[in-house]
N, C-alpha and C positions, 0 to 999 in steps of 0.2 A: 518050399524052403526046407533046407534039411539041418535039422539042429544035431549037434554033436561036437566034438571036441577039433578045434581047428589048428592046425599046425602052427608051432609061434610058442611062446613064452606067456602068462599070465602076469600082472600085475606082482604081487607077491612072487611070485618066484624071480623074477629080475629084483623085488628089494632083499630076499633074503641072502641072494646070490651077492649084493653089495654089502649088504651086513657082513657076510662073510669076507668078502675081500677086503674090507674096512679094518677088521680084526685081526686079520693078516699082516697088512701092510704097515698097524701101529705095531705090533708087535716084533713085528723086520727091523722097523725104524728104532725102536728102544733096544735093541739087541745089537745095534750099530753103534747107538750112543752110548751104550756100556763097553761096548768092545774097545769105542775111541779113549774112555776115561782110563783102562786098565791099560791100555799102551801107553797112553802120554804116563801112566803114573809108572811102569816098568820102565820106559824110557829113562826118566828121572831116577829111578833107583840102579837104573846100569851107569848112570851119570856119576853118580853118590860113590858108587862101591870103586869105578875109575882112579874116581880123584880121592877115596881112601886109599886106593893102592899107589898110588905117587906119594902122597905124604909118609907112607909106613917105607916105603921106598926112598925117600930123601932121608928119612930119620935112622936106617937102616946104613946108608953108605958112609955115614961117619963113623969112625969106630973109636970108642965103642960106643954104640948109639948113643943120640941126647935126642931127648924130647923136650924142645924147650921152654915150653909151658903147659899150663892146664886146657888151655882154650885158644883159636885165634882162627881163623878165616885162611881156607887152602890159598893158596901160593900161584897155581897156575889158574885157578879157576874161584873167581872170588864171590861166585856164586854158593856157595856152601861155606857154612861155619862149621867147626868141628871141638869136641870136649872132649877129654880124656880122667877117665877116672882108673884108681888100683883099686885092689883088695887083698887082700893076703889070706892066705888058705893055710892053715897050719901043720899040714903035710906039705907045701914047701917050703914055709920060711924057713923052716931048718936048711936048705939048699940056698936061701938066699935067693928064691924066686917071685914074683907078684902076678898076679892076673891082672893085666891091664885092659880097658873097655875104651875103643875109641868108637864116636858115634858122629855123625853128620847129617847136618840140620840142613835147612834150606837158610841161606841170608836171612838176618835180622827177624826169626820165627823167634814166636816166644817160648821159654825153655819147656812147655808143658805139652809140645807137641811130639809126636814122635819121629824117632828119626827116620831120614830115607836109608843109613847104611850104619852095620853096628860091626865092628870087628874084634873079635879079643884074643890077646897075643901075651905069651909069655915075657918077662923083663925080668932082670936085676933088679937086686933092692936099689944097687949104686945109681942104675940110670935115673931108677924113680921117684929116687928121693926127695927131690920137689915136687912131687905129684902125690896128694893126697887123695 
């Protein structure tokens, strides 16, 4: 009988070898599911910023702009609600200019979430005079 080391794999070395592929392949797999969460959510925020530019778009081709409320749910896509707030900066109200912020929400979120799309554009005092 000759004792000695016989060609082949040991017990422990095939589980560490699983150990380690174990910790591999979770860590593959949550590197996947993160990768899917920031797509779906860039998705939706290319969605957002879209259908901000059609509304600043629609409000744009009338002249001279009207924005005709403070708030109300996009037009072609009624999946997003939208609010618009001003501010006045006092280096330009002298010009009769306002900071306007418009932001879009997802449908019927509650107002304390943040937006998927924030845009802020110059306006007349005239346009925004309804818009506090």
């Amino acid at each position: 009988m000759r004792f000695g080391r016989t060609r082949g794999l040991t017990l422990i070395e095939v589980l560490a070898s699983l150990v380690l592929l174990s910790t591999l392949l979770v860590a593959i797999l949550q590197s996947h599911d993160r990768l899917a969460r920031q797509t779906k959510t860039a998705r939706e925020r290319i969605d957002a910023i879209d259908a901000a530019d059609e509304l600043l778009q629609e409000w744009a081709s009338v002249s001279p702009m009207v924005i005709p409320s403070v708030s109300g749910q996009t037009a072609t896509d009624p999946t997003y609600d939208w609010t618009i707030e001003t501010r006045i900066e006092p280096e330009l109200e002298t010009l009769g200019i306002r900071i306007a912020t418009l932001r879009l929400f997802e449908a019927q979120q509650s107002d304390d979430t943040q937006p998927l799309a924030m845009v802020e554009f110059l306006t007349t005092s005239a346009i925004s005079e309804g818009i506090q």
